[in-house]
C-alpha positions as CSV (number, residue, x, y, z in Angstrom):
1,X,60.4,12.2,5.9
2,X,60.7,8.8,7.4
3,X,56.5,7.4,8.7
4,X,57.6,4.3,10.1
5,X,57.3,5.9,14.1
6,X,53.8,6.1,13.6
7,X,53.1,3.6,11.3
8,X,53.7,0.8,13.7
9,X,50.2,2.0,14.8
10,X,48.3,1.7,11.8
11,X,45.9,-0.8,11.9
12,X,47.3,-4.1,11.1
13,X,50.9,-3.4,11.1
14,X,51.2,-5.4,14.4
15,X,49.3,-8.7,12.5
16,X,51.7,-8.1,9.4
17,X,55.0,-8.0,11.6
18,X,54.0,-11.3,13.8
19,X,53.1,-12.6,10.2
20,X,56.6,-11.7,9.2
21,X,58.4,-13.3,11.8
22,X,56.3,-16.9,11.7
23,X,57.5,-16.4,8.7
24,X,61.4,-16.6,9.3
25,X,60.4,-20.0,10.6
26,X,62.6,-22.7,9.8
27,X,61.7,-26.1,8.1
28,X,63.3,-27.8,11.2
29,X,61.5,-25.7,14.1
30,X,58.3,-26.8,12.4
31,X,58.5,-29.6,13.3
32,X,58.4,-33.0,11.2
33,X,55.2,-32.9,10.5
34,X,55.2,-29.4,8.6
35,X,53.9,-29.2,4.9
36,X,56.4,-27.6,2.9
37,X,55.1,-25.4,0.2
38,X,53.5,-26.7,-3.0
39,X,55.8,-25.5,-5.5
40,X,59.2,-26.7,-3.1
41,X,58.2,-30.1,-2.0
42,X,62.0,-30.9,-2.3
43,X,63.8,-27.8,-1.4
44,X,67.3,-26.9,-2.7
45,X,69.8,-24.5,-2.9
46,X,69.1,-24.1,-6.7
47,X,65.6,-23.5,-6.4
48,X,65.8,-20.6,-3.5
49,X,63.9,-17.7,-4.1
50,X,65.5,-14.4,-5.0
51,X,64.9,-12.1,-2.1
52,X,62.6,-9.3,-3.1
53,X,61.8,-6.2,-0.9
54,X,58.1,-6.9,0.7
55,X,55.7,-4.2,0.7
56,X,55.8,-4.2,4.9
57,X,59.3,-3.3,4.3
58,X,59.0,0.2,2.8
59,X,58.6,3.1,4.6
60,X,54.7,3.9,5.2
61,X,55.1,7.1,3.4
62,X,56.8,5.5,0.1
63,X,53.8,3.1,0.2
64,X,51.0,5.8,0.7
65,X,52.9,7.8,-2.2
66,X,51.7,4.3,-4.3
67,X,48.6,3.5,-3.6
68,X,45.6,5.2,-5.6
69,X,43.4,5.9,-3.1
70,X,43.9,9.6,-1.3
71,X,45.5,9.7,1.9
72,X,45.9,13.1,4.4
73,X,47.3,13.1,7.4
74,X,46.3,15.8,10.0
75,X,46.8,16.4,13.4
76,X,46.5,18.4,16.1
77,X,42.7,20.6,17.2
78,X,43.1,22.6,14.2
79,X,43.5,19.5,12.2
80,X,46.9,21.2,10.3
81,X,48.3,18.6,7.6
82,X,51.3,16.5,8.4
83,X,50.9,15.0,5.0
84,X,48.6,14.1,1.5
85,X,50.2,11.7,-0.8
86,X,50.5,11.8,-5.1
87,X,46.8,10.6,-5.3
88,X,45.5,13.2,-3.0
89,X,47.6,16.5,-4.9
90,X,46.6,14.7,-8.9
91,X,42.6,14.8,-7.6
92,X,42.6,18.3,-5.5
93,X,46.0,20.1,-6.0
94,X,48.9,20.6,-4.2
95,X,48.1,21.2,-0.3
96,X,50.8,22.9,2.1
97,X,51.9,21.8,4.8
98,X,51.1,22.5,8.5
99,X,48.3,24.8,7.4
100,X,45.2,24.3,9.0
101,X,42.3,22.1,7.0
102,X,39.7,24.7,7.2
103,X,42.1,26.6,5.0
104,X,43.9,24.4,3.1
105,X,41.4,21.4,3.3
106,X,38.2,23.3,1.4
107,X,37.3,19.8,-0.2
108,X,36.8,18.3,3.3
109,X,34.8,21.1,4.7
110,X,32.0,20.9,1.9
111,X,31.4,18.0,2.4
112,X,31.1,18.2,6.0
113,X,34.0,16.1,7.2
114,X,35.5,18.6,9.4
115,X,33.2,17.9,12.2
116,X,33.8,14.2,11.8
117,X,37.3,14.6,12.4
118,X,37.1,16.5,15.7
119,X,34.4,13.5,16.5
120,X,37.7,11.1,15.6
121,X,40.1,13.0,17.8
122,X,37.7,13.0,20.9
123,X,36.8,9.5,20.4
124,X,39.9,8.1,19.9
125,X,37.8,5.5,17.2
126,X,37.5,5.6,13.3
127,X,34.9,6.8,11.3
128,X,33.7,6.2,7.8
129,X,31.4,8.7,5.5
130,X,30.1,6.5,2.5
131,X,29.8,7.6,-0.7
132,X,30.2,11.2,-0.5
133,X,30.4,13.2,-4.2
134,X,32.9,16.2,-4.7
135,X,33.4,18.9,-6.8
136,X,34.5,16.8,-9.5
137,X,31.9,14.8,-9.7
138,X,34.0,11.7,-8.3
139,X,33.1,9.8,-5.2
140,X,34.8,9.0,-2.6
141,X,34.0,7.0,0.6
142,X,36.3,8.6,3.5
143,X,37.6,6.7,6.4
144,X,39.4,8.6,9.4
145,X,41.3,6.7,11.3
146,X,42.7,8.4,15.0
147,X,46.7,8.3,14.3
148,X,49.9,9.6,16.9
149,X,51.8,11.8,15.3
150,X,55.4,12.2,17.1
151,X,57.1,15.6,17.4
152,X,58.3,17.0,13.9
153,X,56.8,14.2,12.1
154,X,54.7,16.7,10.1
155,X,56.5,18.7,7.3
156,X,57.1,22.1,8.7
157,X,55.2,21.2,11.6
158,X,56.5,22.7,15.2
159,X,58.2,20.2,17.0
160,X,56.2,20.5,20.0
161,X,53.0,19.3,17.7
162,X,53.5,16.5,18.9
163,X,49.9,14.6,20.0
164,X,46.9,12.9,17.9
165,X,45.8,13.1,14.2
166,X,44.0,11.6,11.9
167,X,44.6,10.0,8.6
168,X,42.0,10.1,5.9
169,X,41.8,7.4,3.2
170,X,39.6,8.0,0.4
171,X,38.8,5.5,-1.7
172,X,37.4,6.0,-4.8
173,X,33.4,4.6,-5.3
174,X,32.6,6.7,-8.3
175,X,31.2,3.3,-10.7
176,X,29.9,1.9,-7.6
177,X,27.9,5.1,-7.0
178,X,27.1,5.8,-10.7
179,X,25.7,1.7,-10.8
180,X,23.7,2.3,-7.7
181,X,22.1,5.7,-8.9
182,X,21.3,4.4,-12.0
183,X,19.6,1.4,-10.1
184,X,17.7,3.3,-8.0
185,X,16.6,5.2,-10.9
186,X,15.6,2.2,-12.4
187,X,13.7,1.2,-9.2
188,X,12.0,4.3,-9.0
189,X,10.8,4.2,-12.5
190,X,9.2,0.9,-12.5
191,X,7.7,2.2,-8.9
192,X,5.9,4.8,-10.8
193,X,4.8,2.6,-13.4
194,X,3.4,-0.2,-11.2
195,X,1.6,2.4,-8.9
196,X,0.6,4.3,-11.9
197,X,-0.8,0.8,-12.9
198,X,-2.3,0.4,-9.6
199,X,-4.0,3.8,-9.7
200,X,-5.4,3.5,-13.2
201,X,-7.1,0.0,-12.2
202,X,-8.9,1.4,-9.1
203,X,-11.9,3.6,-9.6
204,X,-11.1,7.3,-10.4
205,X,-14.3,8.8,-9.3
206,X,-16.3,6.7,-6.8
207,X,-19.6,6.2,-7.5
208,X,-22.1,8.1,-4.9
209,X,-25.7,6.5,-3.8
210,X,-28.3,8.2,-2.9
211,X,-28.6,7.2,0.7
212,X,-25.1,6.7,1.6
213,X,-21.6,9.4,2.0
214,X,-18.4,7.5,1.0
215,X,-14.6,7.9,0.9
216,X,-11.6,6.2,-0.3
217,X,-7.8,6.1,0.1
218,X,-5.5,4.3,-1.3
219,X,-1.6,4.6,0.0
220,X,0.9,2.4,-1.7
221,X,3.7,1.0,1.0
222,X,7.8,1.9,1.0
223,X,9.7,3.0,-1.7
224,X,10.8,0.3,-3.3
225,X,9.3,-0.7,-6.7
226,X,6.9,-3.8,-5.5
227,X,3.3,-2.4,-4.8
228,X,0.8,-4.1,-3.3
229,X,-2.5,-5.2,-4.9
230,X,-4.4,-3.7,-2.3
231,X,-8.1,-2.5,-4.4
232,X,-11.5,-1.3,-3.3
233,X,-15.0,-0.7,-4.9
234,X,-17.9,1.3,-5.1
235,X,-21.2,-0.5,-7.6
236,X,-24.4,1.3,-7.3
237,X,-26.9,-2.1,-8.1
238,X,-30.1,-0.5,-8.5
239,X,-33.3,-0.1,-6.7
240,X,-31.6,2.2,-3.6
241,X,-28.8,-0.8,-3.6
242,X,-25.3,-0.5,-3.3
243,X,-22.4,-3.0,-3.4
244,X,-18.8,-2.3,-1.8
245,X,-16.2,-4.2,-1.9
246,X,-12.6,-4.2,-0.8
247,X,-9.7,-6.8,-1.0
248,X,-6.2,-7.6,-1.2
249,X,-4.1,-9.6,-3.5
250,X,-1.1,-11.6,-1.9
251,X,2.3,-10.4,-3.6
252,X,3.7,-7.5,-5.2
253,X,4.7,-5.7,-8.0
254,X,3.1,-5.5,-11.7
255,X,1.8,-9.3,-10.9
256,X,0.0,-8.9,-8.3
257,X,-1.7,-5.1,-9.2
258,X,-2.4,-6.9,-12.8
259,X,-4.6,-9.7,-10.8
260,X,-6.4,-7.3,-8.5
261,X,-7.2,-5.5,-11.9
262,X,-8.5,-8.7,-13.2
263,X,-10.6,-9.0,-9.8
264,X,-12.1,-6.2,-9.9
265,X,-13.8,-6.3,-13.2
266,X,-15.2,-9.9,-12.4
267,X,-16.7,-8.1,-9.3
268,X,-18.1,-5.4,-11.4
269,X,-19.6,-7.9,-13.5
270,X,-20.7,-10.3,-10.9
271,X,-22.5,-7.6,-9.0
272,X,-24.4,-6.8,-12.3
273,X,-26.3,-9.8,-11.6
274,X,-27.7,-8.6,-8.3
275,X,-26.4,-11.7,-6.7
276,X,-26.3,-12.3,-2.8
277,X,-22.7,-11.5,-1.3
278,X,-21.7,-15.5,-0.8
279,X,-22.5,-16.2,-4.3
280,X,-20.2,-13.2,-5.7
281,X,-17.5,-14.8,-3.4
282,X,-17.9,-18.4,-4.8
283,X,-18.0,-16.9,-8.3
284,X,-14.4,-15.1,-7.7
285,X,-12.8,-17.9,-5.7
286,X,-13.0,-20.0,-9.1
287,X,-11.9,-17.5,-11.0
288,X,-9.1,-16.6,-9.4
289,X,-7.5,-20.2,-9.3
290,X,-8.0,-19.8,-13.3
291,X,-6.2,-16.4,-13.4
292,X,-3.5,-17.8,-10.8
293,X,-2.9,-20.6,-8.5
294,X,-0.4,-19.2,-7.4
295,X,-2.5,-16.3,-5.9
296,X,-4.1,-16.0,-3.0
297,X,-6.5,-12.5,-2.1
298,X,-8.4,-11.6,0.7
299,X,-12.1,-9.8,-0.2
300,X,-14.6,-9.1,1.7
301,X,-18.2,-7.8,-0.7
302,X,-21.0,-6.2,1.3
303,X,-24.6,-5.0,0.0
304,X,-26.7,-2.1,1.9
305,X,-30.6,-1.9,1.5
306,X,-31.8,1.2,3.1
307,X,-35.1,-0.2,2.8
308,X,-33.5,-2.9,5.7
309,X,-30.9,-0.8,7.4
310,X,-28.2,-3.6,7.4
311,X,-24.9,-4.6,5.7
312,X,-24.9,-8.1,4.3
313,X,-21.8,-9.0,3.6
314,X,-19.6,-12.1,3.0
315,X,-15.9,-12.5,4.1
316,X,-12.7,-14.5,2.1
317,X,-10.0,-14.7,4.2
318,X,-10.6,-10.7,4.9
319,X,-10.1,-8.1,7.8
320,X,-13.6,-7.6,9.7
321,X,-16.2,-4.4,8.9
322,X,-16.0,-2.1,11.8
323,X,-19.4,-0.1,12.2
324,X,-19.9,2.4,14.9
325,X,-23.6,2.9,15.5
326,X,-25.8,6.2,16.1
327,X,-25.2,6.2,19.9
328,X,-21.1,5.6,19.4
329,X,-21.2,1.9,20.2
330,X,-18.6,-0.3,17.9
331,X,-19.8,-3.5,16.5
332,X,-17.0,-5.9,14.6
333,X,-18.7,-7.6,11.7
334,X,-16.4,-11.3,12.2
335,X,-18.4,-14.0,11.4
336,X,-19.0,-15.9,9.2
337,X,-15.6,-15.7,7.6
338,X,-14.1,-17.8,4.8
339,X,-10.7,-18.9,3.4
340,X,-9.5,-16.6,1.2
341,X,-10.1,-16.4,-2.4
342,X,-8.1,-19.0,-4.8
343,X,-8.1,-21.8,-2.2
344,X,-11.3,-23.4,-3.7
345,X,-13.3,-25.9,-2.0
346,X,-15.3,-23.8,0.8
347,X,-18.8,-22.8,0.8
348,X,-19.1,-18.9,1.7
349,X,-22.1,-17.9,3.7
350,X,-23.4,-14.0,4.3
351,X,-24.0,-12.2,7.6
352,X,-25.2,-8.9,8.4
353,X,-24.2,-6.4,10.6
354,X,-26.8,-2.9,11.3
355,X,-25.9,0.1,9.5
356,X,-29.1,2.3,10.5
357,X,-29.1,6.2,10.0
358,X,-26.1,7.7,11.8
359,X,-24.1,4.9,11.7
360,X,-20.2,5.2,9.9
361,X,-18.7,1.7,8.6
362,X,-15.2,1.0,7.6
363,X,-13.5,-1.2,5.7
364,X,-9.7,-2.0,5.3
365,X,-7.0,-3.5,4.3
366,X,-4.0,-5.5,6.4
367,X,-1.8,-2.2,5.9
368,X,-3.7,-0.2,8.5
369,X,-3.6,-2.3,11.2
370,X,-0.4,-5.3,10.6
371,X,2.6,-4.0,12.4
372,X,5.8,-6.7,12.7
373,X,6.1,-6.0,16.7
374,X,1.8,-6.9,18.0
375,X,0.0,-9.1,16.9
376,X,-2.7,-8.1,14.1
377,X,-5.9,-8.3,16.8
378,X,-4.5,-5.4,18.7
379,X,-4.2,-3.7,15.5
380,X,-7.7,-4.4,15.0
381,X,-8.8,-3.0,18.3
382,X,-6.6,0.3,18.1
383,X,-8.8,0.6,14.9
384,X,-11.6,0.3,16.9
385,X,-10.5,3.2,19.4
386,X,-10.0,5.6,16.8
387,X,-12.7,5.0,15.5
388,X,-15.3,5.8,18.1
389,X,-13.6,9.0,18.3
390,X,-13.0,9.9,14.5
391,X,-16.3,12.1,13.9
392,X,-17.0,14.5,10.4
393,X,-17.2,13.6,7.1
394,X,-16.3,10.3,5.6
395,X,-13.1,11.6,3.9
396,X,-12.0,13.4,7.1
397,X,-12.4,9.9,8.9
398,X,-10.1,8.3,6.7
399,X,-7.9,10.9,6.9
400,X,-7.9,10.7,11.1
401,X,-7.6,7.0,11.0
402,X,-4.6,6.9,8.4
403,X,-3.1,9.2,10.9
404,X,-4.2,7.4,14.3
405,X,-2.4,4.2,12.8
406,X,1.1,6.2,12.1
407,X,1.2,5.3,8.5
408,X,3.6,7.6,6.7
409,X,5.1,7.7,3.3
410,X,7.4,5.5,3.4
411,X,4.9,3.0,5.5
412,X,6.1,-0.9,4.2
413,X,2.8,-2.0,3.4
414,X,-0.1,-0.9,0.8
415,X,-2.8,0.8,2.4
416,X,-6.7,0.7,1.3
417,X,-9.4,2.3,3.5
418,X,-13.0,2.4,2.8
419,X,-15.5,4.4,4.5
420,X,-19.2,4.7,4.0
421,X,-21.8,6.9,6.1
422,X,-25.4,6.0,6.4
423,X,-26.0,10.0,7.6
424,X,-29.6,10.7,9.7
425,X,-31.8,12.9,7.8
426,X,-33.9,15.2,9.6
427,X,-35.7,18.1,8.4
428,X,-36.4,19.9,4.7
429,X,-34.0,16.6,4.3
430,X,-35.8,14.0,5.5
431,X,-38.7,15.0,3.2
432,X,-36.4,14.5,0.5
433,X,-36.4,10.7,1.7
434,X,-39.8,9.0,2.0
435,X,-41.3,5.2,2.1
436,X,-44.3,3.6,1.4
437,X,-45.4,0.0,1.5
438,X,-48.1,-2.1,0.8
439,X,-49.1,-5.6,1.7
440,X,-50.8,-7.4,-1.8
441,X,-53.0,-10.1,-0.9
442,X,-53.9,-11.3,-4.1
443,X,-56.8,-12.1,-5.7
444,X,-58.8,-9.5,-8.4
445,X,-59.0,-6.6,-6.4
446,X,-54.7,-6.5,-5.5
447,X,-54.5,-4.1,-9.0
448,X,-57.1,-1.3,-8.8
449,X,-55.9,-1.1,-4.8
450,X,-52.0,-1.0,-5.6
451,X,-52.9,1.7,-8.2
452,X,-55.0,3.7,-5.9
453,X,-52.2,3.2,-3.4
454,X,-49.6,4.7,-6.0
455,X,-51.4,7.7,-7.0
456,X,-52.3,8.6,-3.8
457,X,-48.5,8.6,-2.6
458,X,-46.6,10.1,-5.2
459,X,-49.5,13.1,-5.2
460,X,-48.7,13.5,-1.6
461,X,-45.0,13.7,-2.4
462,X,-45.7,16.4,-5.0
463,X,-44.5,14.7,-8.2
464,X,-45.8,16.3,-11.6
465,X,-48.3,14.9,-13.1
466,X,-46.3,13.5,-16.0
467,X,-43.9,11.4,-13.1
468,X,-47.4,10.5,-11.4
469,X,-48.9,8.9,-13.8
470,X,-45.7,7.1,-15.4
471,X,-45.4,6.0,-11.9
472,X,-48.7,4.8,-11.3
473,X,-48.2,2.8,-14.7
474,X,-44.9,1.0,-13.8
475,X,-46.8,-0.1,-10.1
476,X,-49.4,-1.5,-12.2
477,X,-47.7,-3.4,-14.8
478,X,-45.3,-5.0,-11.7
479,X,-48.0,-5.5,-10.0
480,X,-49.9,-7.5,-12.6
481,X,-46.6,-9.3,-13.3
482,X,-46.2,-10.7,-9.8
483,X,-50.1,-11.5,-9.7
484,X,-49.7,-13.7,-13.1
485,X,-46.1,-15.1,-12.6
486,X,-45.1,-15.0,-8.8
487,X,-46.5,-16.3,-5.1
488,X,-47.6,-14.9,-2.0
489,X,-46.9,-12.7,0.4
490,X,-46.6,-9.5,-2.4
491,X,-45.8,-6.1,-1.7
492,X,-45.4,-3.3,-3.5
493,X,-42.8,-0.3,-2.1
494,X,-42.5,3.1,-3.2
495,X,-39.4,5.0,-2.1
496,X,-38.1,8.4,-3.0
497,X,-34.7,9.8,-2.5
498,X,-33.3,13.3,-3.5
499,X,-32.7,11.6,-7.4
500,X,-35.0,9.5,-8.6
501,X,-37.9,7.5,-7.5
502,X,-37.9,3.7,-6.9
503,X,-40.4,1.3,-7.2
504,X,-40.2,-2.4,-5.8
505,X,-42.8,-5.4,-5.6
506,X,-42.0,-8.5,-4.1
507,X,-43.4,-12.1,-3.7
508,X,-42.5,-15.4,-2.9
509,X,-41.8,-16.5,-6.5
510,X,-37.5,-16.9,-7.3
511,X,-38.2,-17.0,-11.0
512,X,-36.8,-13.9,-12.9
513,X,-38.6,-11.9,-15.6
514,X,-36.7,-11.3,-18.4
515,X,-37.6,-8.7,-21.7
516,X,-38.4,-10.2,-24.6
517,X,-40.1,-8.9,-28.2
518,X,-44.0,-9.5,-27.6
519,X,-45.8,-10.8,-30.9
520,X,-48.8,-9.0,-32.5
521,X,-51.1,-11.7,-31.0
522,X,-49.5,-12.3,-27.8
523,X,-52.0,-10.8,-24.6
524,X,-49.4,-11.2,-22.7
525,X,-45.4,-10.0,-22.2
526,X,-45.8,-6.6,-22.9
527,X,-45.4,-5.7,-19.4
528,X,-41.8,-5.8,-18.5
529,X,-41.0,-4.0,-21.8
530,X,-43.4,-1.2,-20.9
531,X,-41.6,-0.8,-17.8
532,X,-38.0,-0.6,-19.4
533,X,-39.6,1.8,-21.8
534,X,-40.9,4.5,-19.4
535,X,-38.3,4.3,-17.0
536,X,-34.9,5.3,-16.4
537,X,-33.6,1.9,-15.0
538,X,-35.2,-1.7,-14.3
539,X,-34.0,-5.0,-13.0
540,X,-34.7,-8.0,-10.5
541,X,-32.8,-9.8,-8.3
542,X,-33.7,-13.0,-5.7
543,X,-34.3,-12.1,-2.4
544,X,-32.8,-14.4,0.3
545,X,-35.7,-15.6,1.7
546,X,-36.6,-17.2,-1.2
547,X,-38.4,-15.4,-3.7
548,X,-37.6,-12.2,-6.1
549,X,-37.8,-8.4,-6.4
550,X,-38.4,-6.6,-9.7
551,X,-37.8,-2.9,-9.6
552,X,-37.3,0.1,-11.9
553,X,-36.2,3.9,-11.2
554,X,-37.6,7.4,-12.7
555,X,-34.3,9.8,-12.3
556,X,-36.4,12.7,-10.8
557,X,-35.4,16.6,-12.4
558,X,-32.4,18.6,-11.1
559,X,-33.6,21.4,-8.7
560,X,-31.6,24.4,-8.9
């Protein structure tokens, strides 16, 4: 059967026959100033070339029968086939003609290119299916091209077929497909491993103070293998005070979830020293131009005293703290804010933002709020707004703001969120949280009153005798401590919580106590010792006005 009717309109057949003709060309209708060809600059008779048949000269059937991709040719609504070449019959048997393809096609109808062809036919415009696996296990990338197929032109078609088909071309994509699923698998393992990495360097259980509720979530970005270094931080400091922190290393991938781990410990041990937020700041931003210049990371480290009832905090280069208060009112912690970490060269400075009972504060990453289409301060602000109405438990808030800013599984970005609830206690409670405070004014009589202050309070909380009097001991010993070593104004603070009891004094003095081994005839430096003896935790820290606080903590008895 003779194709060349209708494969004048195959696609290019026009192009190759105009090609043709330029061809038959002479030298002398060129014109003078033609090239002739590289190999003839002197043509002659001898050196003519032998006349070969051309490829465009065969008919389109003999040149379908040679290629190795598989061609079918169908027409008509039912699709019946006009014609499949020697590739098509070697990869899915022989096929007879004019039967219809949803009975003689079965190949194309699992994998779902049956609909595609009556899309073809309607259209009147080609199609292409990528990379679609059969039976076999071969792949094949279809194309169907919208074909007229004149009357009779099909074998043991009707004669009055005549009307529109289609022509599939399959070309075979099995090694491209087999190298792309073995790259993906390749992607997806080193995925796993750098979020496994991730994971593994962020806290597994966060640590839970006594006077605040917090939650964390942590949502790596896209699919691809490149996570972010996006990290966060819970460090319970002592004396009711906690430390939280939250950041984000520039980059991705192994690199930059390696430097956030590296980060994260210096913050750990940084916060160990009780230092104000700047300071912890200043600390990192050296260290992280010795880890990597080429790194930059955005942090942002915050402290909360309940004892003050404000979040001090100090910004690098970070996203601001939102904190909706009590009465629902949103405040946006922005100033002051540094450079981020790795630049070098800036002085950090702390502010302070309320966070009194009732009050919810969150803290994020870029993730939650950066989109590519607005710009990152209405981000900000839409974080705002779901805020005020994002109400229940801290881990139900992150949940509801996750989902307010549309982030998905496939979201392109790292996500970190951060939320922390300073809850109101009222009731049986409240009486689980109590304060006491007591101006010292120095002088002989500031002992015998702070321990008559100290007994009397902890009896009126209840304590057993055995916490009462090892409590009454620690106030004294601090108490004498700051009367030898420290400056006025003094106080001494008692606070209790639900877990332990805290004692605190207070004066104007910045030097630090430190433990050391007291000789036999030494009358003094027994103090501090006695305190780390007795209780469950001690430690000091400068306060920002200028002078220190010494603490220590009794971890009060599980009630049942």
């Amino acid at each position: 059967m003779n194709f060349t009717r209708w494969s004048a309109r195959l696609p290019g057949t026009q192009r190759r026959a105009a090609a043709r003709s330029d061809h038959g060309v002479s030298q002398s209708q060129r014109g003078e100033g033609a090239v002739p060809a590289a190999r003839h600059e002197h043509p002659s008779d001898d050196d003519a070339p032998m006349p070969a048949a051309g490829i465009d000269e065969l008919p389109a059937r003999e040149v379908l029968d040679r290629i190795p991709a598989l061609v079918a040719l169908v027409h008509g609504p039912d699709h019946r086939i006009a014609y499949v070449n020697d590739a098509y019959v070697a990869a899915f048997g022989d096929r007879p003609s004019g039967a219809p393809a949803r009975e003689a096609l079965p190949e194309l109808e699992e994998l779902g290119l049956l609909p595609l062809l009556d899309q073809v036919l309607r259209s009147a415009k080609p199609r292409t299916v990528k990379s679609r696996k059969v039976a076999g296990g071969r792949s094949y990338t279809f194309t169907c091209t919208p074909v007229t197929v004149p009357a009779g032109a099909a074998d043991g078609a009707d004669d009055r077929a005549d009307g529109s088909g289609v022509l599939v071309f399959a070309a075979d994509v099995t090694d491209h497909a087999e190298a792309a699923e073995r790259l993906r698998t390749s992607e997806r393992r080193q995925r796993e491993t750098a979020v496994t990495l991730q994971r593994s360097l962020l806290p597994q259980e966060l640590e839970q103070p006594d006077d605040l509720r917090i939650a964390a979530t942590y949502q790596p970005g896209g699919t691809e293998a490149a996570v972010g270094g996006d990290w966060y931080d819970v460090i319970t400091l002592g004396g009711g005070r906690t430390a939280l922190v939250i950041g984000d290393v520039m980059g991705r991938g192994v690199r930059a979830a390696a430097v956030m781990g590296q980060l994260r410990t210096a913050v750990r041990a940084y916060a160990r020293l009780d230092l104000p937020p700047h300071e912890v700041l200043q600390l990192l931003d050296g260290l992280a131009i010795e880890i990597d210049a080429n790194q930059i990371a955005t942090c942002v480290y915050a402290v909360h005293d309940p004892n003050e009832g404000r979040l001090v905090y100090a910004s690098a280069g970070h996203l601001p703290i939102l904190v909706r208060d009590e009465s629902g009112t949103i405040h946006r912690a922005e100033e002051p804010t540094g450079p981020p970490l790795g630049t070098g060269g800036w002085l950090h400075a702390s502010g302070s933002v309320p966070l009194g009972p009732g009050s919810t504060a969150v803290m994020y990453t870029d993730g939650l709020v950066e989109r590519r289409d607005e710009d990152i301060d209405e981000g900000v602000a839409s974080l705002e707004r779901a805020l005020a109405g994002a109400t229940g438990t801290p881990q139900v808030v992150c949940d509801r703001l996750i989902r307010a800013a549309g982030v998905t599984a496939d979201h392109d970005d790292d996500v970190a969120v951060l939320v922390l609830q300073h809850p109101a206690r009222t009731g049986p409670d409240g009486e689980l949280f109590r304060n006491a405070a007591l101006e010292l004014l120095g002088g002989v009589e500031a002992a015998p009153r702070a321990r008559a202050f100290a007994s009397g309070v902890l009896a009126s909380w209840r304590f057993s005798p055995e916490l009462h009097d090892l409590g009454v001991l620690a106030a004294s010993e601090l108490v004498a401590n700051s009367l030898q070593h420290g400056t006025p104004p003094m106080r001494l603070r008692l606070r209790r919580t639900d877990r332990r009891l805290i004692i605190e004094v207070t004066d104007g003095d910045d030097h630090l106590p430190r433990r050391r081994r007291a000789e036999p005839a030494d009358e003094a430096g027994r103090g501090i010792a006695i305190v780390a003896t007795i209780a469950s935790n001690w430690g000091s820290r400068r306060t920002p006005g200028g002078g220190k606080a010494v603490w220590c903590e009794f971890a009060l008895p599980r009630t049942p």
